[in-house]
Residue, then its C-alpha position, 0 to 999 in steps of 0.5 A: x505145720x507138719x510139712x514145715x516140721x517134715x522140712x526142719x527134719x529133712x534138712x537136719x538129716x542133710x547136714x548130719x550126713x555132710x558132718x559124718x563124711x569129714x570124719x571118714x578117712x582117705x581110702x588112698x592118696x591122691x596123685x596130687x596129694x604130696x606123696x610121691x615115694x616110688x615103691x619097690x617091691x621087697x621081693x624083687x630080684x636085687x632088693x633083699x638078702x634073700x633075692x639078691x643079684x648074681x655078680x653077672x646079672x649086676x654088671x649086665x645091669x651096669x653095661x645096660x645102662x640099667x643100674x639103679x642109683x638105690x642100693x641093691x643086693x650082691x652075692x659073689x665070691x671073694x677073689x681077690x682082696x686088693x687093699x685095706x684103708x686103714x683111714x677108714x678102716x674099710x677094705x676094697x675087694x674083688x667078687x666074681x660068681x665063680x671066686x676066680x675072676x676079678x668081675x666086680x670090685x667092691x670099693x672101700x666097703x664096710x664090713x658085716x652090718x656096716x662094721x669097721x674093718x681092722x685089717x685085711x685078713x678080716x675078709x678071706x678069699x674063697x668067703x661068700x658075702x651078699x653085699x649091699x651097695x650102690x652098683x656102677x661103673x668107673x673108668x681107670x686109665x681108660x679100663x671100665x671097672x664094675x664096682x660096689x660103690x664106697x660106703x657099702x656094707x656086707x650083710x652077710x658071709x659064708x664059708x672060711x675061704x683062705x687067706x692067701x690070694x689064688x696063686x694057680x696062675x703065673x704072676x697071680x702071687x708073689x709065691x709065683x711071679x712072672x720073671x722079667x722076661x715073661x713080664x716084657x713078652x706079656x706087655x710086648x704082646x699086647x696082653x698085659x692087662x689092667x691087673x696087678x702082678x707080681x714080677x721077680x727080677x734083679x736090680x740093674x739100676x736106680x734111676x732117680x728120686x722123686x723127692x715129692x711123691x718119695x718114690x724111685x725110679x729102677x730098672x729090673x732084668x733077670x740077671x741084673x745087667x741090663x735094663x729090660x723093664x723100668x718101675x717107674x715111680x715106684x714105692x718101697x716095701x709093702x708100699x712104704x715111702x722110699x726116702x732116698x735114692x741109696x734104699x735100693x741098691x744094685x744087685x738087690x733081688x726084688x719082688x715087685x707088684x703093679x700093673x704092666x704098660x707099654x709106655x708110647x708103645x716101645x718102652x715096657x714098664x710096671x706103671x706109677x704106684x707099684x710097691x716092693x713085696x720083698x728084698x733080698x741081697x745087699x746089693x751094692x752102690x751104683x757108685x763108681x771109683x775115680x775119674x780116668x785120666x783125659x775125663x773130667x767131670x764138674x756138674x752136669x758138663x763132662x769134659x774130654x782133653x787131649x793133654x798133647x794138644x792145645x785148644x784153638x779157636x775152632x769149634x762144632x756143635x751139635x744140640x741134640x734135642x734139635x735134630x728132629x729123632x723120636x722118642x727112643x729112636x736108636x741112633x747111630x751116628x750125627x753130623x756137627x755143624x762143620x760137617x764132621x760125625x759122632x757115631x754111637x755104638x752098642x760096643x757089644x751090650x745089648x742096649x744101644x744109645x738112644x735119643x729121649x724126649x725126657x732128657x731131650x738128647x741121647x742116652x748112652x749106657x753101660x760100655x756104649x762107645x761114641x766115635x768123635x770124627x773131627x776136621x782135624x786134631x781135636x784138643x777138647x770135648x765138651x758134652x753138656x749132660x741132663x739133671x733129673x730129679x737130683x742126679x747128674x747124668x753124666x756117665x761112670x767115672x770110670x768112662x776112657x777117652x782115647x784120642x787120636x788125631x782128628x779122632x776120640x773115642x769115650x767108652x762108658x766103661x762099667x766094671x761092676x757084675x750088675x747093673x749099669x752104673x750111670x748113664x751119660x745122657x748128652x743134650x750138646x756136644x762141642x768139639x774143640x780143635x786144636x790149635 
């Protein structure tokens, strides 16, 4: 009896102690036990306010490869402030470790714990800020920018910095512009760059309209008679629509902020998506007076006619886009079908006639002179012009036209003191002889 009460004892002790052991917790979790978190340590470089990474260390991340895809810490310097989204009401800027150069872009960020921005002075160049965010890379127009991605926030910012943008360096500000003709060395020595800046420059031509994105087409020269540099698609002041192509107006004085190319290596620009900083001057219309005698105009075709001879029957053609001449080849003469020329001639301004792909044909500008060399006498000129955009390049209604004999001559005469009125943008040329 008592070896068998020993026993009762001893397997009651065991199943006591197998009862205890569920209601002892885990002392870890185990690898499979459907916690998987990564852990990052708090204290780590880039993971707190208080340990956060310089701008340098955060780009070096970046160019590594090594970014992580969670959100980290940043504190640089504000040295630029670049546009505020008033949809979204945050605000895109540039920090750097130094204040002065434009290292990392923080995108469409927010302001101090995640608060809305309200306008662009709510952030001041000069101000310290560490900013949390995602870090990473973006490819614009074949340029890597660094950047904070958008939804970041700002927590927090030291210092009063100032409103204004650095204007130390030339073209940095509008106080200090390039002129046009530092703006078309920059571009022409290859050292433009991807940065926006500001050039100051007079209105020498209104090209065209772009009635879809509400932007104008101009050209800019120091003093406003020649077409040095071309604002192609630009927008109106402070980045307003234009509404037509008369907002703008020859001889207008204007401060224009974008960024430089070489558009296919020969034609210096400020590239689509500039805006207008200021205007100064009245200006005046690109329009000109009444056509002169021996030059008709009707649409886009451009009649010449010697009132001493009658047509016959006898022609020469030439289509222009087919005599195999490269985009802003300057051209100085072309033969007809029978043989006979057309010579171009600068005629003393500094732009000379050129062939473009765009209007598929030769561009004569201001004062440019064309010398038809016929068979014999010639009665008429045909020349059918390009339409872009709404405008008839057909040249100013001022143009002469002298014939004589198997000879004519067309001058695009412009009387205006700047800019260059209308181009004649020829794409055919029919000669009519005489009977």
């Amino acid at each position: 009896m008592k070896k068998l009460l020993s026993y009762l004892f001893a397997l009651a002790a065991v199943a006591f102690a197998f009862t205890s052991c569920e209601d002892v917790p885990m002392p870890y979790d185990y690898p499979n036990s459907g916690n998987n978190s990564e852990n990052v340590d708090p204290n780590a470089k880039g993971q707190s306010a208080d340990n956060p990474y310089t701008v340098q260390e955060a780009v070096q991340l970046i160019k590594d490869g090594k970014a992580p895809t969670t959100e980290v810490y940043v504190k640089g310097i504000v040295s630029k402030l670049d546009y505020y989204n008033a949809n979204y009401k945050s605000l895109s800027y540039y920090i750097s470790d130094d204040g002065k150069a434009e290292d990392m872009q923080v995108y469409s960020g927010k302001g101090l714990n995640g608060a809305d921005f309200n306008s662009k002075s709510d952030l001041k160049v000069g101000q310290t800020v560490v900013v949390k965010g995602v870090i990473k890379s973006f490819d614009k127009n074949g340029t890597t920018i660094y950047e904070v991605d958008k939804n970041s926030q700002i927590v927090s910012i030291e210092g009063e910095g100032t409103q204004e943008q650095p204007g130390d360096e030339k073209g940095l500000s509008k106080e200090n512009p390039y002129t046009v003709k530092e703006a078309v060395n920059l571009i022409n020595s290859g050292k433009a760059g991807s940065t926006e800046v500001y050039v100051k420059g007079i209105v020498s031509s209104v090209d065209y309209y772009n009635t879809e994105y509400k932007s104008l087409s101009y050209y800019l020269s120091d003093d406003g008679k020649t077409e040095d540099l071309q604002v192609y698609s630009g927008k109106g002041l402070n980045g307003a629509d234009f509404n037509s192509k008369s907002d703008l107006k020859v001889g207008q004085t204007v401060i224009v902020k974008g960024t430089l190319v070489n558009y296919k290596g020969n034609t210096p620009e400020m590239a689509q998506g500039s805006k207008v900083i200021s205007i100064e001057g009245n200006g005046s219309s690109s329009e000109t007076p009444s056509t002169s005698k021996g030059v008709s105009i009707e649409g886009t075709t451009v009649t010449l006619t010697n009132s001493a001879a009658t047509v016959g029957t006898a022609t020469a053609t030439a289509d222009l886009s087919s005599l195999g001449f490269k985009d802003q080849e300057a051209v100085t003469s072309i033969t007809l079908g029978d043989g006979s020329t057309v010579t171009f001639d600068a005629n003393g301004e500094t732009n000379s006639p050129r062939f473009s792909t765009k209007s598929k044909g030769i561009r004569v500008y201001k004062n440019n002179k064309v010398t038809f060399n016929g068979k014999s006498t010639i009665a008429k000129i045909v020349l059918e012009c390009d339409s872009f955009q709404g405008t008839d390049y057909v040249g100013n209604t001022t143009a002469t036209v002298t014939f004589n004999g198997s000879t004519a001559e067309y001058v695009n005469v412009f009387t205006g003191t700047s800019g260059g009125g209308t181009q004649l943008r020829i794409k055919k040329i029919t000669v009519y002889y005489a009977k």
